[in-house]
C-alpha positions in Angstrom: 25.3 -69.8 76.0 22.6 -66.7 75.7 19.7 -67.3 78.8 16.7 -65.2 77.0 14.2 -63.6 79.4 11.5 -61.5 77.4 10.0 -58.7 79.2 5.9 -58.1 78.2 3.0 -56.1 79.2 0.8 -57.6 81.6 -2.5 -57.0 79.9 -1.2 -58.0 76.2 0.0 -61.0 77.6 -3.0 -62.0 79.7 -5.8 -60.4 76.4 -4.2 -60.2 73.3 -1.4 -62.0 73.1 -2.7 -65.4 74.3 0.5 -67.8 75.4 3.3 -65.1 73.8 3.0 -67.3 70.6 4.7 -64.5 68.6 7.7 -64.1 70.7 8.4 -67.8 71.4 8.3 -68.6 67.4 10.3 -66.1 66.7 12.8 -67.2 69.3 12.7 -70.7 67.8 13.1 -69.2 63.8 15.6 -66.6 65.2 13.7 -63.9 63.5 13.9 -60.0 63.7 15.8 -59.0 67.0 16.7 -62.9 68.3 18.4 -64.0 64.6 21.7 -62.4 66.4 21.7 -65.7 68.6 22.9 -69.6 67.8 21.0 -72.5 67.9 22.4 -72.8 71.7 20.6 -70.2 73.2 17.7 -70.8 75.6 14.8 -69.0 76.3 14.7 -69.6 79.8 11.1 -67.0 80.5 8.6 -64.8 79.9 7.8 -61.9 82.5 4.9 -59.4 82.6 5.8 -55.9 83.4 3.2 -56.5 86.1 0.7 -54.0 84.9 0.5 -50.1 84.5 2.4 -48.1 84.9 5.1 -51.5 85.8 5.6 -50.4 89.0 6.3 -54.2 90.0 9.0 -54.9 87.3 11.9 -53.9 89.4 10.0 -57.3 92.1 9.5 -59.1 89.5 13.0 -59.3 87.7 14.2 -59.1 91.7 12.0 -62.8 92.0 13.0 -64.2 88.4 17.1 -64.2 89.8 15.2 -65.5 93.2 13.7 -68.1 91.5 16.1 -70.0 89.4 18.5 -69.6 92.0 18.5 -73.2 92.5 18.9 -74.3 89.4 21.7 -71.6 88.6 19.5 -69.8 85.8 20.1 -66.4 85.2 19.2 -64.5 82.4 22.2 -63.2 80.3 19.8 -60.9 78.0 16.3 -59.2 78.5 14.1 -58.9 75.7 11.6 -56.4 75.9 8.8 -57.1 73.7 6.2 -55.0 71.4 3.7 -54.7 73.6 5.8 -52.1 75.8 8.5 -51.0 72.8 5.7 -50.2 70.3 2.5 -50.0 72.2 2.7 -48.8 76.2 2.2 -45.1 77.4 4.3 -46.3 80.1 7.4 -48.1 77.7 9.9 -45.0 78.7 9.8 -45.5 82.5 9.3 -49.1 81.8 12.5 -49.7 80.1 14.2 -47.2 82.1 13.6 -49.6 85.3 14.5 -52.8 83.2 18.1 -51.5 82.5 18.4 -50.3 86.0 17.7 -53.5 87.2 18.7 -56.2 85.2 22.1 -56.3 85.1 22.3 -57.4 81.8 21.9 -55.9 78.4 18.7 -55.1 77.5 17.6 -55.3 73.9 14.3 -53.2 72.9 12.1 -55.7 70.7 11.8 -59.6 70.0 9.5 -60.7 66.9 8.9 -59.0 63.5 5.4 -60.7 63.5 3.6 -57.7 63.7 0.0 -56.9 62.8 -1.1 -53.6 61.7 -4.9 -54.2 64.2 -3.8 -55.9 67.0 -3.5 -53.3 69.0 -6.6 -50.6 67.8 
């Protein structure tokens, strides 16, 4: 079974994006980069790049293994959303650090929900 983690930027997430909305239904309608998964796969978080330039990602995905540890959660794929893919100055070096780091694979994008303003 696919264990989802998706992979934002901080200040989308905390101003723009209120609660991820976009990401988590198009996890649950498996639309535009999650329709490759079954009804079985989990989203099991969300993580914020931990804000410019994501200097804290490489800690952050470090404390998301950390965490679940007890439960025996591990993601199995990392999202990375629009916010960084499409949107962040910073998405090279951002990405860069995921894939170093994550030991999974790493998939650039999650929703096709978006708006042409958002973000102006």
């Amino acid at each position: 079974m696919e264990k989802i983690l998706i992979v934002g930027c901080k200040r989308a997430m905390d101003d723009v994006c209120i609660g991820c909305s976009r990401c988590m239904v198009g996890f649950n309608r498996r639309a535009g980069e999650f329709e490759h998964y079954d009804q079985d796969a989990e989203l099991i978080g969300m993580l914020n790049c931990g804000d410019c330039p994501g200097s804290a990602i490489v800690t952050r995905l470090a404390q998301v293994n950390l965490w679940n540890k007890p439960m025996e959660e591990k993601p199995t794929k990392v999202h990375v959303a629009p916010c960084i893919t499409d949107h962040c100055p910073h998405k090279e070096t951002i990405i860069a650090k995921i894939k170093a780091k994550a030991g999974v694979e790493v998939i650039e994008g999650t929703h096709p929900y978006i708006p042409n303003d958002i973000f102006a």
